[in-house]
matplotlib code that plots the C-alpha trace (Angstrom):
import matplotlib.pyplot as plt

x = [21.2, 21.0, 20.5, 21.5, 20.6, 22.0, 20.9, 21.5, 21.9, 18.6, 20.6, 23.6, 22.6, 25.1, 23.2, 25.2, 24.1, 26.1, 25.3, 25.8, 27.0, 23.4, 21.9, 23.9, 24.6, 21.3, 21.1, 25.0, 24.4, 21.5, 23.4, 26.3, 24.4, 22.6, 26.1, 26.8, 23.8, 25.0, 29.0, 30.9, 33.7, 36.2, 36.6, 33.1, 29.6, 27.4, 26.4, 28.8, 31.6, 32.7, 31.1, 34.1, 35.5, 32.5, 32.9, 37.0, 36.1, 32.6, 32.2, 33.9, 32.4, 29.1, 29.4, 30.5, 27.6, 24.9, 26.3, 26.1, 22.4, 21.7, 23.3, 21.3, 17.8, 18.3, 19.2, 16.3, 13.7, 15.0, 15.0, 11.5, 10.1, 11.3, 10.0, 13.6, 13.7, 17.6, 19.1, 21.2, 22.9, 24.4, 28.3, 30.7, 31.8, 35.3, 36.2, 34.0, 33.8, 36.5, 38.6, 36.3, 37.9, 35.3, 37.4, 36.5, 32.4, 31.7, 30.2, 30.7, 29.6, 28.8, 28.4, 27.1, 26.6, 22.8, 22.0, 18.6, 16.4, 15.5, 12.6, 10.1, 6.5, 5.9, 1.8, -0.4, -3.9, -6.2, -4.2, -1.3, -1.6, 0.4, 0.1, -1.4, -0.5, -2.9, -1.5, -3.3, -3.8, -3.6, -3.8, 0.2, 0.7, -1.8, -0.3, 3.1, 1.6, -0.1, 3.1, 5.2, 2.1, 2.5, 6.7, 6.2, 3.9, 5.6, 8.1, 11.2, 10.6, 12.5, 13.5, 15.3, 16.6, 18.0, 16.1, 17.1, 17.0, 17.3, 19.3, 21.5, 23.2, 26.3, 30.3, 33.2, 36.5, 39.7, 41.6, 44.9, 46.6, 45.2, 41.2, 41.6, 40.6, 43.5, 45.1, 44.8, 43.0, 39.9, 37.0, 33.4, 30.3, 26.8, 28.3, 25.2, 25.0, 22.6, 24.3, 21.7, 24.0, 27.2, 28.7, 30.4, 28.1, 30.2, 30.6, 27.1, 26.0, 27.8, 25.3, 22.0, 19.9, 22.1, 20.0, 20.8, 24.2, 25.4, 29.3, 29.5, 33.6, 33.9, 36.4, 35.4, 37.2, 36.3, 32.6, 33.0, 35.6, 36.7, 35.4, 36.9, 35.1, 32.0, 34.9, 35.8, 32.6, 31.7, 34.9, 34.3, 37.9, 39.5, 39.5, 43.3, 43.7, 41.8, 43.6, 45.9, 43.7, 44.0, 42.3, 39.1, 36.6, 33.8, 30.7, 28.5, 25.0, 23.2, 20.0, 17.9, 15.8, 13.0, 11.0, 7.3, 5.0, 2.1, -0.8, -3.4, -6.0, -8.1, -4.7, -3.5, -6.2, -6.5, -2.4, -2.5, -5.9, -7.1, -9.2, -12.1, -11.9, -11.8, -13.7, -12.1, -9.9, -11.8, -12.2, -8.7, -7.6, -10.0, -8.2, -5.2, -6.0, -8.0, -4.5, -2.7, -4.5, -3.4, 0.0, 0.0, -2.1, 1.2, 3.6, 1.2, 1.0, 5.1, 5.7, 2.7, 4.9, 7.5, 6.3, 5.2, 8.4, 9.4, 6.8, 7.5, 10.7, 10.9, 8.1, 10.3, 13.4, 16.8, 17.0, 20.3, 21.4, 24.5, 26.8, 29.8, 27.9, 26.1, 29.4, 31.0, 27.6, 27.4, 31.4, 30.6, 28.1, 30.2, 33.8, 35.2, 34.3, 36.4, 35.9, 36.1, 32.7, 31.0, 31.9, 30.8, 27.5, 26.6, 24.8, 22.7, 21.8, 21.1, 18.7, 17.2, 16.8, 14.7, 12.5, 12.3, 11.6, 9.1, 7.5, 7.1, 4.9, 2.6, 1.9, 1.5, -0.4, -2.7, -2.6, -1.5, -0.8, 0.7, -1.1, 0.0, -3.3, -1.4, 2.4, -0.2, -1.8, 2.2, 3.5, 0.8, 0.8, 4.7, 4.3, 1.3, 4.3, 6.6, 4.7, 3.3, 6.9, 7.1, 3.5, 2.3, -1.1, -3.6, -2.2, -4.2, -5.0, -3.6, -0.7, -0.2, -1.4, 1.6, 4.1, 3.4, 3.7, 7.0, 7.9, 6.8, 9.2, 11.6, 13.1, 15.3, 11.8, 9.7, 11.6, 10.7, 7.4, 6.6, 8.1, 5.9, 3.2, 3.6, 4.0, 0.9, -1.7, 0.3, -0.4, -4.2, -4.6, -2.8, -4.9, -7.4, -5.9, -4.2, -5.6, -4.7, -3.8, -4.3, -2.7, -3.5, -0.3, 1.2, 3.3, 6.0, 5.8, 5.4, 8.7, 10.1, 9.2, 10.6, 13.4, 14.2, 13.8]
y = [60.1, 63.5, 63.5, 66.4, 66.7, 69.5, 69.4, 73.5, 72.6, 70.1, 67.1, 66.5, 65.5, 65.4, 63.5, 63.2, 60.8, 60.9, 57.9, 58.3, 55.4, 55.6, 54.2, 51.1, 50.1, 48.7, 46.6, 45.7, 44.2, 42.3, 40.7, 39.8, 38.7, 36.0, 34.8, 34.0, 31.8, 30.1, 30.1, 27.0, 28.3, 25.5, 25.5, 27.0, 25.9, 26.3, 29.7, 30.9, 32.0, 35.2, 38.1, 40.4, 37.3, 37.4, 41.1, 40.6, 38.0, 39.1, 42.9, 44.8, 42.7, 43.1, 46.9, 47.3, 45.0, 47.1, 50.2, 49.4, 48.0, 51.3, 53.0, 51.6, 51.4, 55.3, 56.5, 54.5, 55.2, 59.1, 59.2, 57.6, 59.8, 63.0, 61.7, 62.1, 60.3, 59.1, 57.7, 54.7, 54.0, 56.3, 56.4, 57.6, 61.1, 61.4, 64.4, 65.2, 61.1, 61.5, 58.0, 56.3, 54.4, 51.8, 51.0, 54.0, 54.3, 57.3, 59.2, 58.1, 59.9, 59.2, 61.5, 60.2, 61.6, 61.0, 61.3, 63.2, 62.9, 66.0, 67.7, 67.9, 67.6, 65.2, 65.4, 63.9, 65.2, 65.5, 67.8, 65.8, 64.1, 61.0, 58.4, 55.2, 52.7, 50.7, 47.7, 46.1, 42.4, 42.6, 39.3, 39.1, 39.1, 36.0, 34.2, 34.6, 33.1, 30.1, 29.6, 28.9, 26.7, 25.0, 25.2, 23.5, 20.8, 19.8, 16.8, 16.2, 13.5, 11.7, 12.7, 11.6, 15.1, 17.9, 21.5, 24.7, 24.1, 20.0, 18.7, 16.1, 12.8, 11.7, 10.2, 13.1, 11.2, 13.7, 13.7, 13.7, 16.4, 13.7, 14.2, 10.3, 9.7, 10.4, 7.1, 7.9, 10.8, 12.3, 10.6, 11.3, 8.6, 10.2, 14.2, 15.8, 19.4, 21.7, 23.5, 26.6, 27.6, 27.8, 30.7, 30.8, 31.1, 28.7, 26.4, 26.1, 25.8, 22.0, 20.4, 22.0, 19.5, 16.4, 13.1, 10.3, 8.5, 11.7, 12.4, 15.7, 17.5, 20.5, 22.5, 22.6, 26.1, 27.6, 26.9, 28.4, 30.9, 32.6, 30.1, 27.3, 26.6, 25.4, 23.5, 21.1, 20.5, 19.2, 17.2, 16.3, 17.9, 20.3, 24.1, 24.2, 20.5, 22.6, 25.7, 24.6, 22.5, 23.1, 19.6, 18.5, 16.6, 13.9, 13.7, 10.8, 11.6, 8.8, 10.2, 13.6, 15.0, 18.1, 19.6, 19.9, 22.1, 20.6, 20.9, 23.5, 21.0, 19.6, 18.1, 21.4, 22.9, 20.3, 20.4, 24.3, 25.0, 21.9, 19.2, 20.2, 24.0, 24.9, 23.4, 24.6, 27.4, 30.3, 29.7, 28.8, 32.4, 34.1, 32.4, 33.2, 36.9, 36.4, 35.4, 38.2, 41.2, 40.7, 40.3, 42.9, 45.2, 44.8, 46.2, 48.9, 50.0, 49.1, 51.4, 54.0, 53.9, 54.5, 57.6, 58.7, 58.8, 60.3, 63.2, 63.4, 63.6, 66.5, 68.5, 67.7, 69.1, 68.8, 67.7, 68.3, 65.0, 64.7, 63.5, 62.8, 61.6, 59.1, 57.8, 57.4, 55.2, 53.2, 52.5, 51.0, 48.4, 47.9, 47.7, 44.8, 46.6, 49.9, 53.4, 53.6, 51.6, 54.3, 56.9, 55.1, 53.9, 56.8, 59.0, 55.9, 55.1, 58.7, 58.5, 55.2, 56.9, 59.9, 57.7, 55.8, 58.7, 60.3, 56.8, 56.9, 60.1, 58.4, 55.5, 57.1, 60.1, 57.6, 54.7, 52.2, 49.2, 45.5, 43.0, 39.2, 38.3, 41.0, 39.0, 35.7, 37.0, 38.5, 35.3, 33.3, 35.8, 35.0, 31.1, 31.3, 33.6, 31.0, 28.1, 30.2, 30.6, 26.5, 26.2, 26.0, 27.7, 25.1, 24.8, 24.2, 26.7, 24.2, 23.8, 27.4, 28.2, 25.3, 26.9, 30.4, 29.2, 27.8, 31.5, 32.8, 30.7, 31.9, 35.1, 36.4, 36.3, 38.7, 42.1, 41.5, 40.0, 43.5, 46.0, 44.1, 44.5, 48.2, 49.1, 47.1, 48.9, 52.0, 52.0, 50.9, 53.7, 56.8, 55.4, 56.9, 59.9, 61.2, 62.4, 59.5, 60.6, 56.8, 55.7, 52.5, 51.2, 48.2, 45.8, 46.3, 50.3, 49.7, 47.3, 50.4, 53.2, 51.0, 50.6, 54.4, 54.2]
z = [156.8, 154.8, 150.7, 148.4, 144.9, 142.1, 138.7, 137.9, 134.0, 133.7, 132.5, 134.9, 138.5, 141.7, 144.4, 147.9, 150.5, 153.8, 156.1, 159.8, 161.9, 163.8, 160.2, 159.7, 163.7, 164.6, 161.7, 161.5, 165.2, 165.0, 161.7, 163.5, 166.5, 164.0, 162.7, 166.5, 166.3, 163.8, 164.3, 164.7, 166.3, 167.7, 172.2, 172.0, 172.0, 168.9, 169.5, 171.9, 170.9, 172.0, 170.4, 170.0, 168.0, 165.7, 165.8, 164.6, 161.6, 160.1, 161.4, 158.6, 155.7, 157.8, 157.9, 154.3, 152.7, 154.9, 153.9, 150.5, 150.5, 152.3, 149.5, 146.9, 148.6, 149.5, 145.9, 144.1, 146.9, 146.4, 143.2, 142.6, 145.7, 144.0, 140.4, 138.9, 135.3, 135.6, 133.0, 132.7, 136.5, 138.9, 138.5, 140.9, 140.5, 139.8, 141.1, 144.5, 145.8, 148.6, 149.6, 152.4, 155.6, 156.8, 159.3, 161.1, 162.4, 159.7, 158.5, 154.7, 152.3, 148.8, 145.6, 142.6, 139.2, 138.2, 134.1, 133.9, 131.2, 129.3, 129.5, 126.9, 125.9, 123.1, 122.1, 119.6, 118.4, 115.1, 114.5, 113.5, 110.1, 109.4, 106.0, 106.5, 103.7, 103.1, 100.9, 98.0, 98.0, 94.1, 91.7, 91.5, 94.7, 94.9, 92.2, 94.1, 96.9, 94.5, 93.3, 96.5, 97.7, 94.3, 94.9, 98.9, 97.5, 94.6, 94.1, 91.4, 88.8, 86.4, 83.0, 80.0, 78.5, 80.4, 80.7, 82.7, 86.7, 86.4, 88.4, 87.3, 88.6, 87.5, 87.5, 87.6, 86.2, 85.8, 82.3, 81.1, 78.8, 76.0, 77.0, 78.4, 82.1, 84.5, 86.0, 89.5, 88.8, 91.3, 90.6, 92.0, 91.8, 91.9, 91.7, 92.0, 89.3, 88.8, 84.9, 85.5, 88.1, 86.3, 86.1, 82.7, 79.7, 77.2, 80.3, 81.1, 77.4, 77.1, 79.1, 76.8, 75.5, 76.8, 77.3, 80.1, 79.5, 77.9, 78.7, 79.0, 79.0, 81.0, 83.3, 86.9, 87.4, 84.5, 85.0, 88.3, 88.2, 92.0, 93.3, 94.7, 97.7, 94.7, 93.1, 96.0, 97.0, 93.8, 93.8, 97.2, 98.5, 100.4, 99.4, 99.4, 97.4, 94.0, 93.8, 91.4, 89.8, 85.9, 84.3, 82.4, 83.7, 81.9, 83.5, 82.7, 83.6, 85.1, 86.4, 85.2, 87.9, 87.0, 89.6, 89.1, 91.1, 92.6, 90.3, 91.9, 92.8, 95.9, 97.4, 97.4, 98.8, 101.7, 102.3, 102.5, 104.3, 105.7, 104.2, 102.7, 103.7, 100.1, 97.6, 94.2, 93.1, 93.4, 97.5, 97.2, 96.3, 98.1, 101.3, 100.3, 100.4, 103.7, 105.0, 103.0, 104.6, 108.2, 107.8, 105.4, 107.8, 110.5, 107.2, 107.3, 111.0, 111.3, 108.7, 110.3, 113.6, 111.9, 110.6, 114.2, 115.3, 112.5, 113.3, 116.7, 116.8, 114.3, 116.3, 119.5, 118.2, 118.9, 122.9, 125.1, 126.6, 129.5, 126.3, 128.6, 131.6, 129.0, 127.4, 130.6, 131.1, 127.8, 128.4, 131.5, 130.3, 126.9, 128.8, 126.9, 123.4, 124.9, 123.8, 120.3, 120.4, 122.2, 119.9, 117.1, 118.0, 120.6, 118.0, 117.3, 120.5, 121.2, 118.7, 120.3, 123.5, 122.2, 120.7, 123.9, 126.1, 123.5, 123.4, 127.3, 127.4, 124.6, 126.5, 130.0, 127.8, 126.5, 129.8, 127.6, 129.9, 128.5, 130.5, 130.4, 128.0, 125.7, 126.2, 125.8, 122.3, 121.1, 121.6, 120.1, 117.2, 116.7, 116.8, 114.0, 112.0, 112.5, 111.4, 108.3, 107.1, 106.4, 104.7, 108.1, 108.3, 109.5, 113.0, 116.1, 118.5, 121.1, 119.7, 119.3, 122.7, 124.0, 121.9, 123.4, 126.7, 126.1, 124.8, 127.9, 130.0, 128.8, 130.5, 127.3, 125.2, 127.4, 126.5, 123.3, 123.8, 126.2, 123.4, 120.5, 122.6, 123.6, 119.9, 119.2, 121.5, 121.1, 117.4, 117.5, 119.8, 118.1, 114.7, 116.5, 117.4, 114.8, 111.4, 109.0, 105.3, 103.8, 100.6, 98.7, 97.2, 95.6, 98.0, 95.7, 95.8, 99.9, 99.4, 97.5, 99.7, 102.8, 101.2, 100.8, 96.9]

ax = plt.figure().add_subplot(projection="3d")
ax.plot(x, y, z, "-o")
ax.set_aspect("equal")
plt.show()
């Protein structure tokens, strides 16, 4: 077996592997020898049948599979051995790969085009600054976080006049040109409304100040104009059955609902934190921020890697990729979106893939290595997130610890669950390496800046 490799520009490889008939043979026997074993050939004994008829059925199909696992052993092995950073997959060159008879005993040989990384040094020291934001857990953004506790907790009760965000219970009947109900007309029982909601001003002002038993006349597609897909679910009908729809409606109310948030009290404290973790108001927002900082801390090193890249990508510079080698590569993994997909979104992923090369040399630069306690503590990290987002945040370790597992299972999760963790460590580490130029700032200034504004 003999291997060539080109690369005379940097980027674009031509690797040629010729396989000789003395690297397949051995192999292509014994395999065809263990078929005979195992052949069930009728007029012959298990085992054997002839072996030039084993040769005629399975030989060529034999030949062609070892040749082909030769193939792609050789290339990897080659390519590892000779510390070549390829690129997507090899692909077939289109003008050098000459047609191949594998009826014949060879030799065949095989020329590949091989994408090759750039090369480039991408280095961090104190000598690099980058902003660190560090994010203020101010008194706003506690009250916000009071006031969705308060929100979760709390429960609608009844009432017997209507103010902004009720909701209301009541009977839809259709009129006539004469403001009487509609013989035959649509009528709804218990049509649920919320007036704050209504789109048209003079609309929504007929229901202010009405009381229980009130009938109330309004226009269903006036109040919500462009939108008839509002319309007949109110009516409780089909899109296409209101379009035309030009009539009145009196709605009766029968039941005034007003949602109160839960008073900020021990019950509060217990259903947010646990019983008796907090003992009046005071601890109560003084947990709160406890709980604040961390996730805010992530914001802050997201948007600090984010800025690295930044950095780096600009003290890099502008790198020369194999453009049409690449396309030909992204097409091949994107064939049922065609071409015009790879034009559009090559630029991007471009971009993606100088980040990810750049990323590479910080991580072996700095031996960062993602262990499974790391994939364990990701996962568990994500699971506390996910609870949090429902009121959650009094969960038990074990159940946490069960939930990650079950992440971990799963093969579509750990990608993500590696790359989370890479950034992690990455970013504790280069904190340390870097010169950090921190800035306190508001969360709605950090929303801001994110934001591009």
């Amino acid at each position: 077996m003999n291997i060539q490799f080109e690369n005379p520009d940097k980027v674009n490889g031509l690797l040629t592997l010729t396989i000789e008939k003395s690297d397949y043979a051995e192999k292509v026997e014994k395999t065809l020898k263990d078929y005979r074993k195992r052949a069930q050939v009728p007029g012959f004994r298990p085992g054997q049948a002839p072996m030039g008829m084993i040769q005629r059925q399975y030989g060529m199909s034999v030949k062609v599979d070892e040749i082909n696992r030769l193939l792609n052993e050789k290339i990897y092995e080659y390519i590892h051995e000779n510390k070549i950073q390829m690129l997507g997959e090899p692909l077939p060159n289109n003008e050098k790969q000459k047609p191949l008879d594998f009826a014949g005993d060879g030799p065949f040989e095989f020329v590949f085009d091989i994408a090759v990384a750039p090369e480039f040094k991408a280095e961090l020291s104190g000598r690099d600054k980058i902003d660190y934001y560090q994010i203020e857990v101010d008194d706003k953004l506690i009250d916000q976080q009071v006031q969705m506790y308060q929100s979760r907790g709390g429960q609608y009760e009844k009432a017997e006049t209507y103010q902004s965000r009720d909701m209301l219970k009541g009977d839809l009947r259709e009129l006539d040109e004469n403001g009487s109900t509609k013989e035959g007309g649509i009528t709804v029982e218990s049509a649920v409304m919320m007036p704050e909601y209504i789109k048209v001003e003079d609309q929504k002002k007929l229901f202010d100040g009405c009381k229980l038993g009130d009938i109330i006349t309004f226009n269903p597609k006036k109040a919500y104009p462009d939108n008839d897909s509002e319309v007949a679910a109110l009516l409780k009908l089909k899109k296409e059955e209101v379009a035309d729809l030009t009539a009145d409606f009196s709605y009766q109310i029968t039941e005034i609902s007003r949602f109160v948030p839960a008073a900020v009290d021990q019950t509060l404290f217990d259903q947010v934190f646990g019983e008796g973790t907090v003992k009046d108001e005071k601890e109560f927002r003084q947990k709160i921020a406890d709980s604040i900082k961390p996730q805010l801390a992530q914001n802050s090193d997201y948007k600090f890697l984010l800025d690295v890249r930044a950095h780096l990508e600009k003290k890099v510079g502008k790198l020369e990729f194999p453009d049409a080698l690449l396309k030909r590569i992204m097409l091949k993994g994107n064939e049922d979106k065609g071409a015009d997909y790879v034009e559009k979104n090559y630029e991007k992923s471009i971009a993606e893939l100088k980040w990810h090369l750049i990323k590479e040399q910080l991580v072996a630069a700095q031996q960062i290595k993602v262990e499974d306690a790391d994939l364990k503590a990701v996962a568990k990290e994500t699971a506390r997130a996910q609870f949090a987002q429902y009121g959650m945040n009094n969960v038990p370790e074990e159940y946490l610890d069960n939930y990650a597992e079950d992440m971990l299972k799963k093969q579509e999760n750990i990608n993500g669950l590696v790359d989370r963790a890479l950034d992690d460590k990455l970013t504790v580490v280069l904190k340390n390496v870097v010169k950090l130029n921190e800035k306190t700032i508001s969360l709605d200034d950090f929303n801001k800046l994110m934001q591009g504004k």
